[in-house]
C-alpha positions as CSV (number, residue, x, y, z in Angstrom):
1,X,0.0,0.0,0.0
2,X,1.4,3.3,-0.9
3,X,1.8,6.1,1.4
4,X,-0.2,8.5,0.3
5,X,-2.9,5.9,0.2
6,X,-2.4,5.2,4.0
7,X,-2.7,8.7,4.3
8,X,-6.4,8.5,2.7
9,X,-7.5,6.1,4.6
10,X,-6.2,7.8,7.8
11,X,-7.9,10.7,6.8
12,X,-11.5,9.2,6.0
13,X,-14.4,8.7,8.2
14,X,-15.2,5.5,9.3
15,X,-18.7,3.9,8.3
16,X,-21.5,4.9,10.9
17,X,-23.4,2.1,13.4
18,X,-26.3,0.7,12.6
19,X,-27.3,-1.5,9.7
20,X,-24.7,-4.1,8.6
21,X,-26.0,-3.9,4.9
22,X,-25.4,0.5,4.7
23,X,-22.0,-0.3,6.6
24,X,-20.6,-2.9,4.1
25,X,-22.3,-0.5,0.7
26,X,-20.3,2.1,2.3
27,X,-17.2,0.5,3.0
28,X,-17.5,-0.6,-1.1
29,X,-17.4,2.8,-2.4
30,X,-15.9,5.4,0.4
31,X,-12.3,5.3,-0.3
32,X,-13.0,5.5,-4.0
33,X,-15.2,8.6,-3.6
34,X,-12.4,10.0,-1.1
35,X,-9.8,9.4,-3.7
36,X,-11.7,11.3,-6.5
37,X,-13.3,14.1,-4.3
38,X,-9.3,14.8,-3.4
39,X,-8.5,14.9,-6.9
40,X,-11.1,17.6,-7.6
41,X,-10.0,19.2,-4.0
42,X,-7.3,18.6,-2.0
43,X,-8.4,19.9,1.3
44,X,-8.6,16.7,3.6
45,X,-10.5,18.9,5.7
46,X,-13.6,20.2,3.6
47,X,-13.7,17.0,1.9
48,X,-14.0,15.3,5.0
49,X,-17.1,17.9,5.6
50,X,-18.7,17.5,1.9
51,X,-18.9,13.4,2.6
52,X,-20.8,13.8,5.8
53,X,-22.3,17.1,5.1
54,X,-22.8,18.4,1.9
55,X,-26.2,17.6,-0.4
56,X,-25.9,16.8,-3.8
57,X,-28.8,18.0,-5.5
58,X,-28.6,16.2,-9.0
59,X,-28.4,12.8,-6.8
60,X,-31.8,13.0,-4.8
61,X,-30.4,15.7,-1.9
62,X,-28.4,12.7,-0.2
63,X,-25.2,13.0,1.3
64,X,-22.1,11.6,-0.4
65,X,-22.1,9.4,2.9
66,X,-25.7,8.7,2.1
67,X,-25.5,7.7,-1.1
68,X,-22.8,5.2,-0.1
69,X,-24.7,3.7,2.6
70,X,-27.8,3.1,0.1
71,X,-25.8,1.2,-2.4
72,X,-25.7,4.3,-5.4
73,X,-21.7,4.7,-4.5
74,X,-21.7,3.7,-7.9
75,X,-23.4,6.6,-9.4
76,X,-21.2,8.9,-7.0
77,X,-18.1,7.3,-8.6
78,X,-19.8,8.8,-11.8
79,X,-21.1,12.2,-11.0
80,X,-17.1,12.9,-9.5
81,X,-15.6,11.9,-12.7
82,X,-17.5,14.0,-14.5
83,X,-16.5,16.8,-12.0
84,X,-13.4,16.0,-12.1
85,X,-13.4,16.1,-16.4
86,X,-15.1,19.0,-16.7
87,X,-18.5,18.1,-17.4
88,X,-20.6,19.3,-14.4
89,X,-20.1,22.1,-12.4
């Protein structure tokens, strides 16, 4: 594992308590959406905050957190590469 991948994971929330199947969807998707959200801004610290904070209108109002925990980490993945490429705001 490389450093700056151990950094990451230091640096990412943990999954929540509660329901077993919104822990392990979660777990699926979080460092992936950490690694991209980084790449669009590098501030550990307010992407730390958008995860567990911010809505995301275009995907139903839900958290980033959220929409790991519901199993549509997948379409999270999507909407932050399209960030990240310039094609969304």
């Amino acid at each position: 594992m490389t450093a700056a991948r151990v950094e990451v994971q230091s640096q990412v929330p943990g999954p929540t308590q509660g329901d077993p199947a919104s822990t392990a969807h979660e777990a699926q998707y979080r460092d992936r959406v950490f690694r991209l959200a980084l790449m669009i801004d590098s501030d550990i610290e307010l992407v730390r905050q958008w995860y567990c904070d911010e809505t995301i209108e275009e995907l139903g109002r839900l958290t980033p957190r959220e929409l790991c925990q519901t199993g549509s980490g997948g379409l999270l993945v999507a909407f932050l590469q399209e960030v990240r490429h310039g094609q969304r705001g």
